[in-house]
N, CA, C and O atoms as a printed pandas DataFrame, in Angstrom:
     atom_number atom_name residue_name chain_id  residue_number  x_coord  y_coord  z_coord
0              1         N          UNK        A               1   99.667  120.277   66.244
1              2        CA          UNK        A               1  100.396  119.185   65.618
2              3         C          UNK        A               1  101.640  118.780   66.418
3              4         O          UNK        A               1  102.122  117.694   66.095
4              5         N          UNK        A               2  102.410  119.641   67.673
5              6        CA          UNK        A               2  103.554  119.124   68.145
6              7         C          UNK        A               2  102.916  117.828   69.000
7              8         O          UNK        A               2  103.760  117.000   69.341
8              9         N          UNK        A               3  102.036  117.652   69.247
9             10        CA          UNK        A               3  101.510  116.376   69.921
10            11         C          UNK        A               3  101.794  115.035   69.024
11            12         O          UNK        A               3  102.254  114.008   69.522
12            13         N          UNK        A               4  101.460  115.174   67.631
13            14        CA          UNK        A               4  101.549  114.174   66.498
14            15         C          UNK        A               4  102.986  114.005   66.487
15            16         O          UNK        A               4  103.391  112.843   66.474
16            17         N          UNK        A               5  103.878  114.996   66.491
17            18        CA          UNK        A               5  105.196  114.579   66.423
18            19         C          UNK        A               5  106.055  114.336   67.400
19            20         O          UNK        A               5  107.227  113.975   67.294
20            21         N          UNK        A               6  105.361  114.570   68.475
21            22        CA          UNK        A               6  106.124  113.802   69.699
22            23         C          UNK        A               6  105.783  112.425   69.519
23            24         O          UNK        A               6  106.617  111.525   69.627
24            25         N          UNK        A               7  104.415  112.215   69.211
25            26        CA          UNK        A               7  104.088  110.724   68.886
26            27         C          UNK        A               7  105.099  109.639   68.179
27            28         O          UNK        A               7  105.392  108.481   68.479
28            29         N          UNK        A               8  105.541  110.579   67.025
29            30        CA          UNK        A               8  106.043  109.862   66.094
30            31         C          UNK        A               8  107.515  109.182   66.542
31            32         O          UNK        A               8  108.195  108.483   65.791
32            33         N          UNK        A               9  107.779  109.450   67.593
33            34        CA          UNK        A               9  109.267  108.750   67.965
34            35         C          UNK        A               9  108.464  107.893   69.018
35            36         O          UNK        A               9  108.190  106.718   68.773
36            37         N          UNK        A              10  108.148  108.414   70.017
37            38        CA          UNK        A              10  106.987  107.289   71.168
38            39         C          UNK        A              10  106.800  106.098   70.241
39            40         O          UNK        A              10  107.205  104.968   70.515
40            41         N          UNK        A              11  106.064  106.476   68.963
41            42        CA          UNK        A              11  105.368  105.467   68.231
42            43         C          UNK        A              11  106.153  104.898   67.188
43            44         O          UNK        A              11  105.459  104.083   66.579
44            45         N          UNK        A              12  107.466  104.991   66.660
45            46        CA          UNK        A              12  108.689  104.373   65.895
46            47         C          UNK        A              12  107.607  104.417   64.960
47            48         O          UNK        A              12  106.916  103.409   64.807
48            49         N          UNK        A              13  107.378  105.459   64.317
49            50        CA          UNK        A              13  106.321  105.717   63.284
50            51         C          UNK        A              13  107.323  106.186   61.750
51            52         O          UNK        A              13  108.121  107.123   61.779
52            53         N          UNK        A              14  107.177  105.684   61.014
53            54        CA          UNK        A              14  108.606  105.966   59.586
54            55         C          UNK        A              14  107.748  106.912   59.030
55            56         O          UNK        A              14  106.567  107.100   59.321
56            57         N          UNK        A              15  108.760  107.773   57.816
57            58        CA          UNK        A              15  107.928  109.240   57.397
58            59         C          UNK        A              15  106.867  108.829   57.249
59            60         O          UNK        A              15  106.015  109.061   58.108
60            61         N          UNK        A              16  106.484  107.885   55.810
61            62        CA          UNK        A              16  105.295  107.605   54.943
62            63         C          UNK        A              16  104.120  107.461   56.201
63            64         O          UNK        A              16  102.992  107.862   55.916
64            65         N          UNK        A              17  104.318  106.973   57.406
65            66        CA          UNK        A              17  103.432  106.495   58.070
66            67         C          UNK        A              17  103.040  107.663   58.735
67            68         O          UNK        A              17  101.848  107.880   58.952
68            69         N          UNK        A              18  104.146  108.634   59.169
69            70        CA          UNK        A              18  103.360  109.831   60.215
70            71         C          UNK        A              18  103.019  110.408   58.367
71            72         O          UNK        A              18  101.828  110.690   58.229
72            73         N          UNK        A              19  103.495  110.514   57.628
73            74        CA          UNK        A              19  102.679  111.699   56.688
74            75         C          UNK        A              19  100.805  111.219   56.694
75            76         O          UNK        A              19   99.710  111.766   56.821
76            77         N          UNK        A              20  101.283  110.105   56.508
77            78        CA          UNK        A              20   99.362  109.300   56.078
78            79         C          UNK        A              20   98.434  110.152   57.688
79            80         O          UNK        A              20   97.635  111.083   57.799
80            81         N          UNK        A              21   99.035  109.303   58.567
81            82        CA          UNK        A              21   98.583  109.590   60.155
82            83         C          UNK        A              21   98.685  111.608   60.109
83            84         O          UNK        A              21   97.687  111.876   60.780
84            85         N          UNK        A              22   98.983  112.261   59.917
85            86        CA          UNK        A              22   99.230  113.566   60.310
86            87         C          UNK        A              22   98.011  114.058   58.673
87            88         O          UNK        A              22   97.406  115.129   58.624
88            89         N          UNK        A              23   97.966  113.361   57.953
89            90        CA          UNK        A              23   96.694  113.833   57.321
90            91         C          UNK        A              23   95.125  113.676   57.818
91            92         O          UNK        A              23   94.217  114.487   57.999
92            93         N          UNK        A              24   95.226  112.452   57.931
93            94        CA          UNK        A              24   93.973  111.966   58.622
94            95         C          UNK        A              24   93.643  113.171   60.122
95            96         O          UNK        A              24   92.490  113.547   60.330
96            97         N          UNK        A              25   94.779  113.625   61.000
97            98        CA          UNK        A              25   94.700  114.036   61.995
98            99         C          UNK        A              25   94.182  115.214   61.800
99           100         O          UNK        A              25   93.230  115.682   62.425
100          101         N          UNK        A              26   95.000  115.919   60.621
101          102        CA          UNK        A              26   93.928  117.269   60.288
102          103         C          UNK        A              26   93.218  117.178   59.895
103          104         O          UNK        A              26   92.395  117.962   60.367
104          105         N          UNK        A              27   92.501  116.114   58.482
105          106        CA          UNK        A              27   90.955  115.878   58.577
106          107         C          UNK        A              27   90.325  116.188   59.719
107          108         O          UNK        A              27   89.458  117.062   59.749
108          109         N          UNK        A              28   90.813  115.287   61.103
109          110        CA          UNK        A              28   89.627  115.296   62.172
110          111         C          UNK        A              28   89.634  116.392   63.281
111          112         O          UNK        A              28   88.861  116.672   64.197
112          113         N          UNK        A              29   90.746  116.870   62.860
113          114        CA          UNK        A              29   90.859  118.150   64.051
114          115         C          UNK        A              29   90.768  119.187   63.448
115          116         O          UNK        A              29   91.557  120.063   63.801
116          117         N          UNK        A              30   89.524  119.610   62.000
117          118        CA          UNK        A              30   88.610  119.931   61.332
118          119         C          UNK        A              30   86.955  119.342   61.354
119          120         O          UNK        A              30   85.865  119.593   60.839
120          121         N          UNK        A              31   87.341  118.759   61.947
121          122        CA          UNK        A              31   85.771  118.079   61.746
122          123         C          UNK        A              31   85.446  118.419   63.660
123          124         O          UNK        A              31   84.326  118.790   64.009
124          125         N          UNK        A              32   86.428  118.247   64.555
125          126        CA          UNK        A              32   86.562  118.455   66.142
126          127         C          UNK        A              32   85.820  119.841   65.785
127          128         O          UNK        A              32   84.618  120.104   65.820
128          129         N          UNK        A              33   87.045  120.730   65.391
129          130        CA          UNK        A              33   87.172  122.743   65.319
130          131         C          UNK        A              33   85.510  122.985   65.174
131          132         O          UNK        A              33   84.931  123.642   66.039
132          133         N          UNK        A              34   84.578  122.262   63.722
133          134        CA          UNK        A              34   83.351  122.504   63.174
134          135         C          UNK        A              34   82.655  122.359   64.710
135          136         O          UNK        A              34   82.307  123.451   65.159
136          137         N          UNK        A              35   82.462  121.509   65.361
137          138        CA          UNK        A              35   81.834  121.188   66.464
138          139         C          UNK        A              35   81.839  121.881   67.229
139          140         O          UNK        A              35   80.851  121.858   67.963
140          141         N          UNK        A              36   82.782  122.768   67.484
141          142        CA          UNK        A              36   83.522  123.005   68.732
142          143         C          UNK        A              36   83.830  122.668   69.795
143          144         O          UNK        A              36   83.638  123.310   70.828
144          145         N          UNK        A              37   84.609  121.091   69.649
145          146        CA          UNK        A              37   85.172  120.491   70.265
146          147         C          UNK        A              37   86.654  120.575   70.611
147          148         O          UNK        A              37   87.362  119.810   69.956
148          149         N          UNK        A              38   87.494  121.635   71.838
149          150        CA          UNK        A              38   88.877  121.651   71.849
150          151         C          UNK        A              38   89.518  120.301   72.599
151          152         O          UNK        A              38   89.152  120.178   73.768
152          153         N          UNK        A              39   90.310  119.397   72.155
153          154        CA          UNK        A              39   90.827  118.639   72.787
154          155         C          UNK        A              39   92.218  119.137   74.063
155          156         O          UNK        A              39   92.993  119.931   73.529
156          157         N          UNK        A              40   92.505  118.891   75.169
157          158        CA          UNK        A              40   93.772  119.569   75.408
158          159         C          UNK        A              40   94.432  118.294   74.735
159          160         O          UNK        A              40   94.015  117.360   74.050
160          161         N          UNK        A              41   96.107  118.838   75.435
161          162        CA          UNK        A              41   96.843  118.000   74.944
162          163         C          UNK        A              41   96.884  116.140   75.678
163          164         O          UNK        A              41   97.592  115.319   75.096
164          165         N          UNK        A              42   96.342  115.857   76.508
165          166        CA          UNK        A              42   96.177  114.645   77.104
166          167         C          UNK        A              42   95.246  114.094   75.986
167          168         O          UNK        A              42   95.673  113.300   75.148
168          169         N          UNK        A              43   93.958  114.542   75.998
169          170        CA          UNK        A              43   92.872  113.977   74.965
170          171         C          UNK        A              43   93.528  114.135   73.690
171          172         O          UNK        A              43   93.526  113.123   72.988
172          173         N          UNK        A              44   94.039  115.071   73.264
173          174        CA          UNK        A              44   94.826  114.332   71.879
174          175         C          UNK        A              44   95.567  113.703   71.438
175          176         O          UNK        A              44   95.700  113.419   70.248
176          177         N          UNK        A              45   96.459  113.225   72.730
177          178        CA          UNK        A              45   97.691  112.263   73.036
178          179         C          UNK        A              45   96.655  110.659   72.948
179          180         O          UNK        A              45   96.993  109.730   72.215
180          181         N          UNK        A              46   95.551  110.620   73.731
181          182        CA          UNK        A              46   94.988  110.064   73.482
182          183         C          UNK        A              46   93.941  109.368   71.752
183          184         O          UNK        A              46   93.865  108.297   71.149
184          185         N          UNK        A              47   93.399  110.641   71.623
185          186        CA          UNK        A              47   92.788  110.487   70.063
186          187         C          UNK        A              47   93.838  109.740   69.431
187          188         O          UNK        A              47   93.796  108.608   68.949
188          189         N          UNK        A              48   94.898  110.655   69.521
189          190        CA          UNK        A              48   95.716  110.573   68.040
190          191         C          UNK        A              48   96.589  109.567   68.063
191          192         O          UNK        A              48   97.371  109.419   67.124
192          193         N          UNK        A              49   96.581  108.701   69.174
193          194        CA          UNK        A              49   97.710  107.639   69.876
194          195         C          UNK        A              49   96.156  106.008   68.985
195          196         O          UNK        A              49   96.333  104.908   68.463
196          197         N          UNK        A              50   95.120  106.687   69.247
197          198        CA          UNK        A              50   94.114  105.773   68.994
198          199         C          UNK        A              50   93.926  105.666   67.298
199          200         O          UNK        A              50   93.752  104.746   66.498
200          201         N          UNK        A              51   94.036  106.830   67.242
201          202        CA          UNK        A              51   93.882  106.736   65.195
202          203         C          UNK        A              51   94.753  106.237   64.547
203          204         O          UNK        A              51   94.363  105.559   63.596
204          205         N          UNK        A              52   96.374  106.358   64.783
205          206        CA          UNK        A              52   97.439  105.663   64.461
206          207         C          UNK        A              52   97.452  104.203   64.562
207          208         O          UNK        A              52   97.682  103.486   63.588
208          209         N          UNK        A              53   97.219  103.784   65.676
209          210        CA          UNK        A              53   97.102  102.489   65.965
210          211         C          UNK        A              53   95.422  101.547   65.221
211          212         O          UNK        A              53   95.324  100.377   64.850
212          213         N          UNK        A              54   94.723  102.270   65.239
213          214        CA          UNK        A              54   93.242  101.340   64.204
214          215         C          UNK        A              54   93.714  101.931   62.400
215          216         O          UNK        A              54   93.175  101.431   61.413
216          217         N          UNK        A              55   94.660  102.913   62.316
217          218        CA          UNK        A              55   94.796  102.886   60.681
218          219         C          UNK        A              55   95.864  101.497   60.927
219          220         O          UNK        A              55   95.753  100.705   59.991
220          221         N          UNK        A              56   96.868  101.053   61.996
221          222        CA          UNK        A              56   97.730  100.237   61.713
222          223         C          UNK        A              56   97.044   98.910   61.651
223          224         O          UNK        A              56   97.463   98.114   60.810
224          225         N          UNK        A              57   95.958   98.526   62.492
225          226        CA          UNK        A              57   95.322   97.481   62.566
226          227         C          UNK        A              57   94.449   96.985   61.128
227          228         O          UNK        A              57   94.253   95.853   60.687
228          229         N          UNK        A              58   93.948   98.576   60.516
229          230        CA          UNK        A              58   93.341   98.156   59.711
230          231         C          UNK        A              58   94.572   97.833   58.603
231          232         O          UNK        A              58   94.056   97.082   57.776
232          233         N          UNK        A              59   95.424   97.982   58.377
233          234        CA          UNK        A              59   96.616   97.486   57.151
234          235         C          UNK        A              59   96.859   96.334   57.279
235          236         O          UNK        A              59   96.980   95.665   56.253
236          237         N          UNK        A              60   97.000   95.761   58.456
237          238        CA          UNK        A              60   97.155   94.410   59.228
238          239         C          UNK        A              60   96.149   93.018   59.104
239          240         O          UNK        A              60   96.294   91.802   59.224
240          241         N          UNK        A              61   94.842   94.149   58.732
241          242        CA          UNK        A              61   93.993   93.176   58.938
242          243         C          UNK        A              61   92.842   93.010   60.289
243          244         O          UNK        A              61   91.651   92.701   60.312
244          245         N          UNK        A              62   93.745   93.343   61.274
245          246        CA          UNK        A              62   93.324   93.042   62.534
246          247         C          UNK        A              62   92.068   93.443   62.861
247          248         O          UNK        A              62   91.581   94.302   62.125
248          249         N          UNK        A              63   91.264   92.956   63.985
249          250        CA          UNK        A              63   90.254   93.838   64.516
250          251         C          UNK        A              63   90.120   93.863   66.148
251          252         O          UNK        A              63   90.786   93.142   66.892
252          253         N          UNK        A              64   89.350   94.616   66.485
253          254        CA          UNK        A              64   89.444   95.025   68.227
254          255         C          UNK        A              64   88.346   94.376   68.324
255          256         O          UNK        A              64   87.588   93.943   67.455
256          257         N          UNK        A              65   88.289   94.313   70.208
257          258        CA          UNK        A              65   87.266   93.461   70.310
258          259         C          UNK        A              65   85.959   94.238   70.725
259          260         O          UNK        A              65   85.796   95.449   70.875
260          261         N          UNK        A              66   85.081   93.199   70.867
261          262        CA          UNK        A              66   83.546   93.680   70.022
262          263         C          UNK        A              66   83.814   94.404   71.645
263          264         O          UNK        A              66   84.795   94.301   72.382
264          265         N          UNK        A              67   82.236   95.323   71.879
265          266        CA          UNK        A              67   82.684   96.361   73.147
266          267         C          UNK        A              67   81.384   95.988   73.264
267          268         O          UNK        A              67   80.638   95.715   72.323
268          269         N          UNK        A              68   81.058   95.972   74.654
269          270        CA          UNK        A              68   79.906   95.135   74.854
270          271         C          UNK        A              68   78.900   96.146   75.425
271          272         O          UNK        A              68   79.256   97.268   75.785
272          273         N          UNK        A              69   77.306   95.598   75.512
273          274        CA          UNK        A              69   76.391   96.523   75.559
274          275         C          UNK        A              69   76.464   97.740   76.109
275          276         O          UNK        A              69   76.261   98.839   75.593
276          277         N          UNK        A              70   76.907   97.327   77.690
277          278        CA          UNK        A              70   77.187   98.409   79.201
278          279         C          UNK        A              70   77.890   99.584   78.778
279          280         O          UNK        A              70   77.450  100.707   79.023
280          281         N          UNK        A              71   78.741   99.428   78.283
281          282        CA          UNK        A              71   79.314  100.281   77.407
282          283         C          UNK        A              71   78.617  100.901   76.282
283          284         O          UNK        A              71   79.027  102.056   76.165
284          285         N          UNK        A              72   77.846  100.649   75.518
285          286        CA          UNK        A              72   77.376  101.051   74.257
286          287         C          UNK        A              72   76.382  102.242   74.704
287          288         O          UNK        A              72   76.523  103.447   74.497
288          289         N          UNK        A              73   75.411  101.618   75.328
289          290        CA          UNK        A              73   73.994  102.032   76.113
290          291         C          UNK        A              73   75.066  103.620   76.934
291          292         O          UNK        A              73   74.511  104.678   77.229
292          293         N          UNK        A              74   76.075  103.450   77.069
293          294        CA          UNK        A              74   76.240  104.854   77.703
294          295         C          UNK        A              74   77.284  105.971   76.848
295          296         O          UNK        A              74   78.162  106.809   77.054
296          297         N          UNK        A              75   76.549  105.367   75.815
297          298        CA          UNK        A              75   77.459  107.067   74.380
298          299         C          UNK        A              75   76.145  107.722   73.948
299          300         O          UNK        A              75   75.068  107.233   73.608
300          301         N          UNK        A              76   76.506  108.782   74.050
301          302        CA          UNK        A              76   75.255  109.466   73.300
302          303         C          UNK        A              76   75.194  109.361   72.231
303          304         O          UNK        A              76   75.786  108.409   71.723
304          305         N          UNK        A              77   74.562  110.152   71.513
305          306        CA          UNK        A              77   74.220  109.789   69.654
306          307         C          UNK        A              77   75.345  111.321   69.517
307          308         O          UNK        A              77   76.201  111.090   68.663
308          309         N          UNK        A              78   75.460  112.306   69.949
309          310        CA          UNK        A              78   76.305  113.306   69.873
310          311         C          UNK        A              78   77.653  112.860   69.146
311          312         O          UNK        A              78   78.120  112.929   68.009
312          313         N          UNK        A              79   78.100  112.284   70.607
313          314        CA          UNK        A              79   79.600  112.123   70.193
314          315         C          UNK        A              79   79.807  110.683   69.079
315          316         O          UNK        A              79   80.843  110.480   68.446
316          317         N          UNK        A              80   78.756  109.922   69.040
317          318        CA          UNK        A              80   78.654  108.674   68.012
318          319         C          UNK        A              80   78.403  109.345   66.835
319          320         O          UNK        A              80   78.545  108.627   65.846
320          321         N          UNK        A              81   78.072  110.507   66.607
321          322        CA          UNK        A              81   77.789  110.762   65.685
322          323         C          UNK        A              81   79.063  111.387   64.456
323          324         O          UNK        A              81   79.179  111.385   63.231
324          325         N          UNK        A              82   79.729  111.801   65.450
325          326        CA          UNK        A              82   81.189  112.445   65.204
326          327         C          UNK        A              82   82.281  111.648   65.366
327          328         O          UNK        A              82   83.277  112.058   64.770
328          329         N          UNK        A              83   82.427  110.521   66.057
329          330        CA          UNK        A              83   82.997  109.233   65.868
330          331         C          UNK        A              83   82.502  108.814   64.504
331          332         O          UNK        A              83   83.316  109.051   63.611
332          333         N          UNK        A              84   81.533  108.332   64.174
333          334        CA          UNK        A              84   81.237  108.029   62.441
334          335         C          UNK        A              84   81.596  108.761   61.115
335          336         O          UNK        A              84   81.822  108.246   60.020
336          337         N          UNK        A              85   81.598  110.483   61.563
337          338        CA          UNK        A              85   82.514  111.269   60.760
338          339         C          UNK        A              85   84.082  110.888   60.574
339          340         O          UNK        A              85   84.803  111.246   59.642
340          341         N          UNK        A              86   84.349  110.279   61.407
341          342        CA          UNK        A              86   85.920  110.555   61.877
342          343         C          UNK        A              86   86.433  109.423   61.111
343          344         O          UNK        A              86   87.135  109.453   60.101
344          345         N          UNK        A              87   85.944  108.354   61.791
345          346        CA          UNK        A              87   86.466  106.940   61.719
346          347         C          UNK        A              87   85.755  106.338   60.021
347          348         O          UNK        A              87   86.616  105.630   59.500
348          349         N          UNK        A              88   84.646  106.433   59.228
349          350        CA          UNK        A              88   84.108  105.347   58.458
350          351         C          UNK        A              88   84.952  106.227   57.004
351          352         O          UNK        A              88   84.464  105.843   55.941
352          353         N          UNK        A              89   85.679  106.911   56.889
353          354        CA          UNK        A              89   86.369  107.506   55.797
354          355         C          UNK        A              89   87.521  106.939   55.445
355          356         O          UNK        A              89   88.035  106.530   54.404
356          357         N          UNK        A              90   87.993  107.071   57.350
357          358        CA          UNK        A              90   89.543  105.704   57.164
358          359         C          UNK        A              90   89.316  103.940   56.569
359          360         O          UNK        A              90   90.095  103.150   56.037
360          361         N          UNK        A              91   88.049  103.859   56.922
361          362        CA          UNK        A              91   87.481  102.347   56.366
362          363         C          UNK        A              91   87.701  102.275   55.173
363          364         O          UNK        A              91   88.334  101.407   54.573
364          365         N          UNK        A              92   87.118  103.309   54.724
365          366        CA          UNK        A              92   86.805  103.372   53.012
366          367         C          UNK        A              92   88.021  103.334   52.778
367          368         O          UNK        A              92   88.479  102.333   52.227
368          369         N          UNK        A              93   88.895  104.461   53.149
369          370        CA          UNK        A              93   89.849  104.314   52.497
370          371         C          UNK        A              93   91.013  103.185   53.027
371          372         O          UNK        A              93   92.189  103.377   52.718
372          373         N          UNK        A              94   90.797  102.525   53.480
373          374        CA          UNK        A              94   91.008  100.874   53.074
374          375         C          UNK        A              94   90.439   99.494   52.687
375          376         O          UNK        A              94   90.714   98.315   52.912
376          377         N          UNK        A              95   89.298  100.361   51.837
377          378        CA          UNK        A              95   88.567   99.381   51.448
378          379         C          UNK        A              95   88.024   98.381   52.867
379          380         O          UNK        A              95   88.489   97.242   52.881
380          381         N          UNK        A              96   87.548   98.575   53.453
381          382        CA          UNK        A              96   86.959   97.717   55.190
382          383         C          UNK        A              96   85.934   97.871   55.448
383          384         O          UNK        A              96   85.629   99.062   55.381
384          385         N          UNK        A              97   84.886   97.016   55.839
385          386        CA          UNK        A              97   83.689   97.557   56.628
386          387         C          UNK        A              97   83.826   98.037   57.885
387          388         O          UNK        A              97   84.640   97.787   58.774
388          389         N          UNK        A              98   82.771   98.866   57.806
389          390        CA          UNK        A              98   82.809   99.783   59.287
390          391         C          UNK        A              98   82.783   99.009   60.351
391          392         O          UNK        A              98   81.939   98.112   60.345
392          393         N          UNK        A              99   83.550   99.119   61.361
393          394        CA          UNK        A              99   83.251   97.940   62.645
394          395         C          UNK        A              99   82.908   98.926   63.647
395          396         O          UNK        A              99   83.667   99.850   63.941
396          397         N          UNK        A             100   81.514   98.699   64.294
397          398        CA          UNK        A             100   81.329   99.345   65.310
398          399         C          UNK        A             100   81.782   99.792   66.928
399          400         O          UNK        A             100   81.631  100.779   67.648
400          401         N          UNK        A             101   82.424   98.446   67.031
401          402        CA          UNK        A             101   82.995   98.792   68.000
402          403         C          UNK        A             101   84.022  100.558   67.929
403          404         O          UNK        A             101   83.780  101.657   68.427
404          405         N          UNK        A             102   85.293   99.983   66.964
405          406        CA          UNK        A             102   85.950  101.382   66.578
406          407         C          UNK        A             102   85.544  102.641   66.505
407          408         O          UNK        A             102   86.287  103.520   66.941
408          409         N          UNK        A             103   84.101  103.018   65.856
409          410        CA          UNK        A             103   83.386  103.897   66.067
410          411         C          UNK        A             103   83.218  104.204   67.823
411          412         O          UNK        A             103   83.577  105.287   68.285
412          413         N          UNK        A             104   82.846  103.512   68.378
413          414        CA          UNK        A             104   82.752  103.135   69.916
414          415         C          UNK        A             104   83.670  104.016   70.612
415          416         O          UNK        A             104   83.537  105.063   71.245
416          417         N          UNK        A             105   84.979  103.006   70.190
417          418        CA          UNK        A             105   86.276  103.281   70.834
418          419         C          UNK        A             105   86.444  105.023   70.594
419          420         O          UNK        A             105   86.900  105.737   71.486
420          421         N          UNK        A             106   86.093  105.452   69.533
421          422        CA          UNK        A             106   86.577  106.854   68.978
422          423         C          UNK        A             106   84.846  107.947   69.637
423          424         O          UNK        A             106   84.860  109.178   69.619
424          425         N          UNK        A             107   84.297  107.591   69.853
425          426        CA          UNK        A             107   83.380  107.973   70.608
426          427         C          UNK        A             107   83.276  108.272   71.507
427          428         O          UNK        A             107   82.784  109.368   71.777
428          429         N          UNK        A             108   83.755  107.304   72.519
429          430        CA          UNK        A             108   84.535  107.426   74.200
430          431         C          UNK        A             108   85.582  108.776   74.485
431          432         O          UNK        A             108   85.613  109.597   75.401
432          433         N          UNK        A             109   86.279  108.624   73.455
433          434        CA          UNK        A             109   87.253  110.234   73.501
434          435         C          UNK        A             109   86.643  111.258   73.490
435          436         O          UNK        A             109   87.042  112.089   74.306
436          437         N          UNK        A             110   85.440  111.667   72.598
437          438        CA          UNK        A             110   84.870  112.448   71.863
438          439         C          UNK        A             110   83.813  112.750   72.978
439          440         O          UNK        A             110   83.332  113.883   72.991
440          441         N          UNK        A             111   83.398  111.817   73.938
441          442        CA          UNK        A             111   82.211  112.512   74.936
442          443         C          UNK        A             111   83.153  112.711   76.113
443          444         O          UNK        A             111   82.872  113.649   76.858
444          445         N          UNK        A             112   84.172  112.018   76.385
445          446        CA          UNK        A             112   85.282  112.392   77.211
446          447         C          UNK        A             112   85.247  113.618   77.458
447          448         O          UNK        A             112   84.623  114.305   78.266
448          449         N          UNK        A             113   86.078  113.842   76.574
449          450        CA          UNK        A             113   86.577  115.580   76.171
450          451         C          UNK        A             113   85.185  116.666   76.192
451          452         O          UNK        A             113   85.424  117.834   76.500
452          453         N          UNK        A             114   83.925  116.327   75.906
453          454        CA          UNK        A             114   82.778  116.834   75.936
454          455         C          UNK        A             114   82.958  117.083   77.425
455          456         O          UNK        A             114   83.446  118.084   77.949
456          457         N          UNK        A             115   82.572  116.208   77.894
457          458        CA          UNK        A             115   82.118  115.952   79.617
458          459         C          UNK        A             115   83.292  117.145   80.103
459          460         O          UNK        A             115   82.932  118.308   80.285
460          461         N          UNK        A             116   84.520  116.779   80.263
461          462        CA          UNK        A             116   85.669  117.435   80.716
462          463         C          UNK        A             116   85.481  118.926   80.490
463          464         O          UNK        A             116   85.901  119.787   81.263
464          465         N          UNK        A             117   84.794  119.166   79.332
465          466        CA          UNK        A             117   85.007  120.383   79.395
466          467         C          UNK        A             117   83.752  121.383   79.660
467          468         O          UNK        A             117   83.781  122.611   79.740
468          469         N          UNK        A             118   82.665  120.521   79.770
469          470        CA          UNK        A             118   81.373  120.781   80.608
470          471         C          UNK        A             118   81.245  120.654   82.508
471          472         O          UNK        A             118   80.339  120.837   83.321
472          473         N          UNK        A             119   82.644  120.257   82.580
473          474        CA          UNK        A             119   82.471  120.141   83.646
474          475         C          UNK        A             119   81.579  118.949   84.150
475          476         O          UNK        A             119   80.576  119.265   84.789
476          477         N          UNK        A             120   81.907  117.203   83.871
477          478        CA          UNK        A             120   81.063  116.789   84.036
478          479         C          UNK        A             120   81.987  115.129   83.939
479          480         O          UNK        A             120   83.037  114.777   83.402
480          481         N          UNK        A             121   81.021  114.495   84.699
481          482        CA          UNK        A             121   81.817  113.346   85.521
482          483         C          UNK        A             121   81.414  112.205   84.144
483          484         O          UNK        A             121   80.717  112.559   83.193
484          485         N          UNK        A             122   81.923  111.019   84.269
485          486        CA          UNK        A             122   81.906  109.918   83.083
486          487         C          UNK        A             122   80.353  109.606   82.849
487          488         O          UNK        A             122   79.844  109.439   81.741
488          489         N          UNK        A             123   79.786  109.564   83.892
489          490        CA          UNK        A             123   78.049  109.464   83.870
490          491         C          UNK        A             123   77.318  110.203   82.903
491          492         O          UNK        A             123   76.251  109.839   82.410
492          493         N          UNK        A             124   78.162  111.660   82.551
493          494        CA          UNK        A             124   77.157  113.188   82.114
494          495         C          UNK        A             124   76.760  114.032   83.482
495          496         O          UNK        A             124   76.177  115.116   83.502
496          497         N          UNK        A             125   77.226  113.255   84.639
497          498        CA          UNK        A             125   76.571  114.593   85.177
498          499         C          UNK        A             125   77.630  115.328   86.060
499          500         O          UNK        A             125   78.770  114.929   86.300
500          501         N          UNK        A             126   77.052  116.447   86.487
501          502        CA          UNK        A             126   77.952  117.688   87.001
502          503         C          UNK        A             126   78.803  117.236   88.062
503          504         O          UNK        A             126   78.369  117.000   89.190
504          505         N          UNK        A             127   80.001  117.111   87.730
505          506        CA          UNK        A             127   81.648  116.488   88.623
506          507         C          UNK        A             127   81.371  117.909   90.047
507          508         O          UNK        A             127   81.406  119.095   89.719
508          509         N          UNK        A             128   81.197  117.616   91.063
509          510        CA          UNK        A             128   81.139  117.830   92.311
510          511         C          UNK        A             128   82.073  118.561   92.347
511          512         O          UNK        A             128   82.150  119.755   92.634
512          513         N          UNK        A             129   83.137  117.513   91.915
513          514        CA          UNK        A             129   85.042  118.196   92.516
514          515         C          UNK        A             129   85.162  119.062   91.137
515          516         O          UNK        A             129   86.049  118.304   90.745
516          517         N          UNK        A             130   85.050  119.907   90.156
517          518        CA          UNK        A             130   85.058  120.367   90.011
518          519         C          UNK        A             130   84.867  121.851   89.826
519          520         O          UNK        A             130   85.059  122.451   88.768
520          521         N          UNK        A             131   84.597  122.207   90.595
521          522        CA          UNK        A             131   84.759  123.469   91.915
522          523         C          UNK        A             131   85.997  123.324   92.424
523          524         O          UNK        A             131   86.606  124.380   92.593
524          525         N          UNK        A             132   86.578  122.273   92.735
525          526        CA          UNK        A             132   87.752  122.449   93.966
526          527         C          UNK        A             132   89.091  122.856   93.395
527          528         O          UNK        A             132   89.492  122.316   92.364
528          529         N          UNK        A             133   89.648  123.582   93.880
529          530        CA          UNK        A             133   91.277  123.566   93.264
530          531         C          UNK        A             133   92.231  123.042   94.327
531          532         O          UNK        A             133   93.435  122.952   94.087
């Protein structure tokens, strides 16, 4: 959690807002742990920089933009699958339909951090330079 609260000044985030955001975060870094998915601290600077900002969009109204095939065609069903855990609860609980892209967006982290820690380049396959120090 010191990652969430470094956030919270980065992100001029007021209590009510990191309390909401720092719940949701342990929801999902319970639902990560089940998987056994460890984020370091970059990928959670990341996640959690991303969840703050789509709960703010969704209060707003706003939406991201659609993410186009090239992109789609290269998430597995793995980490989409755990992106849909993560993300369609915060919907609900603002009353929103699920937008796929967001799922997307929260997906990309989630095979990220997979790959990274398989040792393995943005493609899925085995990072070369990882051997090297």
């Amino acid at each position: 959690m010191e990652v969430l609260y470094e956030l919270k000044d980065k992100l001029d985030m007021k209590d009510d807002e990191f309390k909401e955001a720092k719940e949701e975060i342990k929801r999902i870094d319970k639902i990560l742990e089940r998987e056994n998915i460890v984020l370091n601290e970059q990928f959670k600077i990341g996640l959690y920089s991303h969840i703050i900002s789509f709960i703010r969009r969704l209060k707003k109204g706003e939406k991201t933009i659609e993410i186009g095939n090239d992109i789609i065609s290269q998430i597995k069903d793995y980490p989409l699958d755990i992106a849909k855990r993560i993300v369609v609860p915060i919907f609900e609980k603002y009353k929103t339909a699920p937008c796929f892209s967001e799922i997307i967006l929260v997906a990309i982290h989630i095979q990220t951090a997979i790959y990274v820690k398989e040792g393995r380049d943005n493609n899925g396959r085995q990072d070369s330079c990882s051997d090297r120090r």
